[in-house]
Backbone as a ProteinNet text record, in pm:
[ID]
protein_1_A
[PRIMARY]
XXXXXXXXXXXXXXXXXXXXXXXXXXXXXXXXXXXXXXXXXXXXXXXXXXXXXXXXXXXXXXXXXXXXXXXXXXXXXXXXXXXXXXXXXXXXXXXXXXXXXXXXXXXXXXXXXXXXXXXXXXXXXXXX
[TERTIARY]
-1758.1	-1785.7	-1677.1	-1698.3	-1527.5	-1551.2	-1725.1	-1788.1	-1724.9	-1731.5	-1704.5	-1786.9	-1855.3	-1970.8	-1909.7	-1931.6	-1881.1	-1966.5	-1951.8	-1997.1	-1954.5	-1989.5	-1959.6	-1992.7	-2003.4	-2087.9	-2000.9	-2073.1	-2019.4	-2160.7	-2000.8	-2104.5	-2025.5	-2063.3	-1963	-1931.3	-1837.3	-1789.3	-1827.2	-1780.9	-1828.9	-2003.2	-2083.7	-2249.3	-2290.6	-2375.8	-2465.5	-2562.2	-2572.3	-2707.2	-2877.5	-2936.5	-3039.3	-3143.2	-3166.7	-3292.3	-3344.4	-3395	-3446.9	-3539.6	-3549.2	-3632.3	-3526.1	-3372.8	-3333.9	-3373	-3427.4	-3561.5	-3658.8	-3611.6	-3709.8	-3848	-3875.7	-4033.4	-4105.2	-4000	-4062.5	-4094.9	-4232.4	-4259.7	-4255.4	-4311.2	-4280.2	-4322.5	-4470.5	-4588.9	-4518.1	-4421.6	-4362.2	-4236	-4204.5	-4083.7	-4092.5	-3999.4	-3966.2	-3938.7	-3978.3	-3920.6	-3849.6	-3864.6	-3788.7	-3721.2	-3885.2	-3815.6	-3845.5	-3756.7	-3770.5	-3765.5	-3878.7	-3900.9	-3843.4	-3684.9	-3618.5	-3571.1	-3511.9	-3514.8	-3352.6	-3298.1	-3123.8	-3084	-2923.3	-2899.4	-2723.3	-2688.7	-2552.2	-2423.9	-2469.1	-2386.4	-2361.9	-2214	-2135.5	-2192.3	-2205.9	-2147.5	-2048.5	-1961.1	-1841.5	-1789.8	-1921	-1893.1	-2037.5	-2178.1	-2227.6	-2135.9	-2058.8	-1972.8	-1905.3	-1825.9	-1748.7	-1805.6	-1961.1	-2079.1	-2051.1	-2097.7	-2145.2	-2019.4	-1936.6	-1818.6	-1692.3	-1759.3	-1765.7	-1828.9	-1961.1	-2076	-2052.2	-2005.8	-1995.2	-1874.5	-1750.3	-1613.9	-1673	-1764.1	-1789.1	-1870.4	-1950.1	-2027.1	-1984.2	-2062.9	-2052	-2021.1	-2056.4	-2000.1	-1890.9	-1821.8	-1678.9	-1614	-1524.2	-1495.8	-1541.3	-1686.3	-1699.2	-1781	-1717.7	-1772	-1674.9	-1652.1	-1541.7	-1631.9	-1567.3	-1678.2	-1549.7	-1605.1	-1536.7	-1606.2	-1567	-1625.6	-1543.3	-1612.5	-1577.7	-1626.7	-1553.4	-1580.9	-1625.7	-1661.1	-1750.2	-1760.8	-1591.2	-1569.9	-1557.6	-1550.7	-1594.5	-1507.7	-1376.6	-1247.4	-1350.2	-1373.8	-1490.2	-1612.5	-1687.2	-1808.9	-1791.8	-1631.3	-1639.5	-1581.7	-1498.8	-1479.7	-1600.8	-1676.5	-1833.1	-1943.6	-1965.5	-2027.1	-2179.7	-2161.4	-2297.7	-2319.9	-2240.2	-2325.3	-2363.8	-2301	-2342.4	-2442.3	-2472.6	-2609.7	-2767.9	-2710.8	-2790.2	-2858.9	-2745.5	-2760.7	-2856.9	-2859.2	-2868.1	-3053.5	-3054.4	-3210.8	-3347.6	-3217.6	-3285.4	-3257.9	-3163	-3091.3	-3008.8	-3016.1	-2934.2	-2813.6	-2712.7	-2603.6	-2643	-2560.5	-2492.1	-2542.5	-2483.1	-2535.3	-2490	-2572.7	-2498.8	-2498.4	-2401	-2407.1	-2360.6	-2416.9	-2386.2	-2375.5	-2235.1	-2229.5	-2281.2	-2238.6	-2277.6	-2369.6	-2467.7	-2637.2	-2682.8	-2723.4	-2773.2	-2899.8	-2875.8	-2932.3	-3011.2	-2929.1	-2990.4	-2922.8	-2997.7	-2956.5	-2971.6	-2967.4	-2989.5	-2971.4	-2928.9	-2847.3	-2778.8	-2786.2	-2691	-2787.7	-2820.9	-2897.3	-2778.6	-2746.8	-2659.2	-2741.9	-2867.6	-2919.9	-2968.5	-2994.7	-3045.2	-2911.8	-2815.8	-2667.6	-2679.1	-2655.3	-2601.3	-2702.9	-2823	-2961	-2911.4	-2918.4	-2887.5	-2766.4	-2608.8	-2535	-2556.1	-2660.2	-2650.2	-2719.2	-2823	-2936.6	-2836.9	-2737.4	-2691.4	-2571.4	-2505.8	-2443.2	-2450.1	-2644.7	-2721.6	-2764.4	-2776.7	-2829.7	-2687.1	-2593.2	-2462.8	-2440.5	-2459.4	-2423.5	-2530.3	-2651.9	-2730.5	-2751.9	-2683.6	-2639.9	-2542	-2411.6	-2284.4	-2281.9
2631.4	2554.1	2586.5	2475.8	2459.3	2469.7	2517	2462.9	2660.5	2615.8	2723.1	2773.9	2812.3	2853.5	2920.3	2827.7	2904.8	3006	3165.9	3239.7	3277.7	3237	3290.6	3353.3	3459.1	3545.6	3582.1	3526.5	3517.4	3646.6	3772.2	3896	3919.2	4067.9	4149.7	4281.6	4288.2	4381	4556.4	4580.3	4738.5	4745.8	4619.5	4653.8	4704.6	4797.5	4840.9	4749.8	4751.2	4684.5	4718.5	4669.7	4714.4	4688.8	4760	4755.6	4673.9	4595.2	4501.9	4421.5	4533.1	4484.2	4462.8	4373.8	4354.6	4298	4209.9	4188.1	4272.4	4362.2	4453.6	4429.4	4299.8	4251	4241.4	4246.1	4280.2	4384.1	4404.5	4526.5	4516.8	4668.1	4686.7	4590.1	4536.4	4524.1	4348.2	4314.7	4148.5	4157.5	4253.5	4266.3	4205.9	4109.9	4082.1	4181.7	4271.6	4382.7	4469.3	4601.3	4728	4796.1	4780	4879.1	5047.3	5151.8	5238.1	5347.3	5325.5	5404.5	5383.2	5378.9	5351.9	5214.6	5131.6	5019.6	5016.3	5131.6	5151.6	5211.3	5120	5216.2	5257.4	5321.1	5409.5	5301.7	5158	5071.2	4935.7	4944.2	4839.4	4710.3	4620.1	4461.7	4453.3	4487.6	4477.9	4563.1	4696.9	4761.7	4719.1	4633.5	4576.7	4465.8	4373.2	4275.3	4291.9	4398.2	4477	4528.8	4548.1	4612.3	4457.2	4353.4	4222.6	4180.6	4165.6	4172.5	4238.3	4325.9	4415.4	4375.8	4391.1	4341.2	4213	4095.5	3997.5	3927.1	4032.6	4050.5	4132.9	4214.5	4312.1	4218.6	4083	4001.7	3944.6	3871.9	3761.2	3601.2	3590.5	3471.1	3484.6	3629	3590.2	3498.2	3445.8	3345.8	3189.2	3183.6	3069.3	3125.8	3235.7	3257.3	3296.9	3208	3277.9	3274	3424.7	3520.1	3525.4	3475.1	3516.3	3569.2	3684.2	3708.6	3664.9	3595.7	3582.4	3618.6	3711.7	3829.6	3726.3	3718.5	3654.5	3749.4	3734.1	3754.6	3624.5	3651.3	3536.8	3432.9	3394.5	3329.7	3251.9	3322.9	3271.3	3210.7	3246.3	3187.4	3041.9	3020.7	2909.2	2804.6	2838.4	2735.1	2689.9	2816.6	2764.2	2755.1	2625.3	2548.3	2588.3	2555.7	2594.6	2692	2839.2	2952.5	2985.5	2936.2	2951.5	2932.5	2811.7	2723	2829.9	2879.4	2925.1	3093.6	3138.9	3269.8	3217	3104.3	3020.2	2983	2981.5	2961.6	3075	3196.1	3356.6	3407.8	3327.5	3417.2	3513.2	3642	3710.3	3698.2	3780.5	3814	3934.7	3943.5	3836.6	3669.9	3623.7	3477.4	3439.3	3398.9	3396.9	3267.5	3164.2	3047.3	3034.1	2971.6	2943.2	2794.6	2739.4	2626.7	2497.3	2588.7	2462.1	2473	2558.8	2610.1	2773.4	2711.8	2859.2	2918.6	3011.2	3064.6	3251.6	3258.6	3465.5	3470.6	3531.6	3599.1	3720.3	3784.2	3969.1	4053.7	4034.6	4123.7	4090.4	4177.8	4113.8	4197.1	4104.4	4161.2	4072.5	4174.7	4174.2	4061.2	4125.4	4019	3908.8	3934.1	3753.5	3719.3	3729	3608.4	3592.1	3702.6	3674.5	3593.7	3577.6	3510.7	3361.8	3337.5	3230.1	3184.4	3233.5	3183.5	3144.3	3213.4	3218.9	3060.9	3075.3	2936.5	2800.4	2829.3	2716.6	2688.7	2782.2	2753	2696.1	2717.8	2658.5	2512.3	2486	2381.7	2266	2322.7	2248.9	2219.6	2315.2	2327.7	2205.3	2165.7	2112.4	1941.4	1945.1	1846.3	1759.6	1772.1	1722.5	1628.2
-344	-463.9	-566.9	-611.5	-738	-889.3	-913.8	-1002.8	-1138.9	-1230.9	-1350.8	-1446.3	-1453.7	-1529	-1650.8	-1779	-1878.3	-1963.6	-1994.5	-2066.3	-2197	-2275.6	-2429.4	-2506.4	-2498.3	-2585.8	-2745.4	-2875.6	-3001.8	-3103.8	-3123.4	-3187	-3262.1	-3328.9	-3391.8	-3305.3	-3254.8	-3144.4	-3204.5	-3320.3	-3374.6	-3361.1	-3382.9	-3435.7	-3341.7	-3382.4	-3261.7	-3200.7	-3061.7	-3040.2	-3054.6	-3109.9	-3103.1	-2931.5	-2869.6	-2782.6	-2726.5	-2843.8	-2772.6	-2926.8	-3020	-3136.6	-3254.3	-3245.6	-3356.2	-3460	-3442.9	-3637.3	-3674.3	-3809.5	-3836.8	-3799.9	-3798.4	-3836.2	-3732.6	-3569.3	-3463	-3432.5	-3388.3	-3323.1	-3153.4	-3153.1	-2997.2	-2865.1	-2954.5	-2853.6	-2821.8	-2951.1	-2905.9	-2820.6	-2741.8	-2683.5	-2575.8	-2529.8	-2405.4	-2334.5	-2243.2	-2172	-2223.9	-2144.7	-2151.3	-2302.3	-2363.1	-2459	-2476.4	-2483.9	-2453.4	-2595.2	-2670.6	-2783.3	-2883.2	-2856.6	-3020.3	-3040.3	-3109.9	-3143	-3117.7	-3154.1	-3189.4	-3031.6	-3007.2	-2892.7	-2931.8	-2869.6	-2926.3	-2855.4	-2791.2	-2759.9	-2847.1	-2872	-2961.9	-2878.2	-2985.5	-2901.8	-2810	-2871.9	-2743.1	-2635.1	-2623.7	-2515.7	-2437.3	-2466.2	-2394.3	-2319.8	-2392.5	-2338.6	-2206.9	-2294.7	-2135.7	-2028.2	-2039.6	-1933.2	-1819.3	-1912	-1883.7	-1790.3	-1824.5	-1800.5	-1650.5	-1685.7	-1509.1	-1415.5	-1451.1	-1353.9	-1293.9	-1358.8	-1369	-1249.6	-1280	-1205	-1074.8	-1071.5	-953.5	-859.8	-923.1	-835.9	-725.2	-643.9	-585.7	-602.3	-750.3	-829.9	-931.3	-876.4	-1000.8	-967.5	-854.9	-886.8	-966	-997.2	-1071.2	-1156.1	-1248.4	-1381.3	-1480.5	-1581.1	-1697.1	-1804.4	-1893.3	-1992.5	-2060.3	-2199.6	-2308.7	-2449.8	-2510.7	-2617.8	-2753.5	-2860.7	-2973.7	-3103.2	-3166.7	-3243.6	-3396.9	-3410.7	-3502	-3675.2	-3733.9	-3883	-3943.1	-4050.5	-4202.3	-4133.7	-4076.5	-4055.3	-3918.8	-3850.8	-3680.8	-3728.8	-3838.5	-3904.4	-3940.7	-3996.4	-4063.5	-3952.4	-3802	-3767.7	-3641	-3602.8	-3560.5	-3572.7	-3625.5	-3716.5	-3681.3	-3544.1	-3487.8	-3503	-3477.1	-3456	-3580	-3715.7	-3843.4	-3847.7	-3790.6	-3802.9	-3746.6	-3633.2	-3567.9	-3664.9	-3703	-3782.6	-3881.9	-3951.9	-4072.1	-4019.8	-3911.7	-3874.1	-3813.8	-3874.5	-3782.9	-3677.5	-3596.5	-3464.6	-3505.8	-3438	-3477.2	-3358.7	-3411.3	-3321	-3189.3	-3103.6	-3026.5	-3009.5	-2990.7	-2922.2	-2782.2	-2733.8	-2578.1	-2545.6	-2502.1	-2491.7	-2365.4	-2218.6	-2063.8	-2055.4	-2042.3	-1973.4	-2108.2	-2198.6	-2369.6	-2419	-2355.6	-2391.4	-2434.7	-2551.8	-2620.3	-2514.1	-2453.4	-2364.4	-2440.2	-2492.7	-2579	-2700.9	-2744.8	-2883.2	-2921.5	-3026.6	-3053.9	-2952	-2851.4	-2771.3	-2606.9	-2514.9	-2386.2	-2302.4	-2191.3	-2089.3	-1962.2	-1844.1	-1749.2	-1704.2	-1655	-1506.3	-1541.2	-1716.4	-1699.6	-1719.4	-1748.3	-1821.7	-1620	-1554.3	-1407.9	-1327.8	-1396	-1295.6	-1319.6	-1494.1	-1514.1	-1449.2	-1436.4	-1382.6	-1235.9	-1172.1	-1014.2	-1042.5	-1109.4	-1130.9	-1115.8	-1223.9	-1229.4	-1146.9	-1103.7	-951.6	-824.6	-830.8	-699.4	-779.8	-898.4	-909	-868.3	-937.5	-922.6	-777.2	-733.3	-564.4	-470.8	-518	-455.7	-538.8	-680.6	-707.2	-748	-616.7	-677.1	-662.5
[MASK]
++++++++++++++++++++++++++++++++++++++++++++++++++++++++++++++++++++++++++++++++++++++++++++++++++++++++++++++++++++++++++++++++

């Protein structure tokens, strides 16, 4: 298959990630999965990226996956419009966008960005 799965992940590369509970106002008990006591973890945006990133290159679908991160200062705010938009409605950063679709936000989980890509590889694959 010839197909390219685009990954975009738009953060601030120094922030820490939080866990899993980046809105103060969430607590534990609303977590989508695996949170493990503290809210804060000692990993940057852009060294989750580079996690994502490896994993991603170490797969079975690197060839039809390109990952790019865009560091998201005042100069990046103003020429995407959307992700402004999106901050502007309570998403936090990271934002993860697959294939033109806002797919995650407030942080980077490996296996779903890689589930979703596999998803849409087979869908492509079964509808060309």
């Amino acid at each position: 298959m010839d197909k390219i799965i685009k990954v975009e992940v738009y953060g601030i590369g120094e922030e820490l990630l939080g866990s899993c509970c980046s809105n103060k106002k969430e607590s534990h008990s609303n977590c989508s999965g695996g949170c493990s006591g503290s809210c804060q973890t000692s990993k940057s945006c852009l060294q989750a990226f580079e996690d994502l990133k490896k994993f991603l290159e170490d797969s079975d679908i690197k060839d039809n996956v390109s990952i790019k991160f865009i560091e998201m200062d005042s100069k990046a705010l103003r020429e995407h419009e959307e992700i402004r938009e999106l901050i502007k409605r309570g998403f936090d950063l990271p934002v993860i966008i697959i294939d033109g679709i806002v797919r995650y936000y407030g942080g980077i989980s490996t296996k779903l960005v890689c589930k979703d890509v596999e998803e849409l590889l087979e869908y492509y694959s079964k509808n060309k």
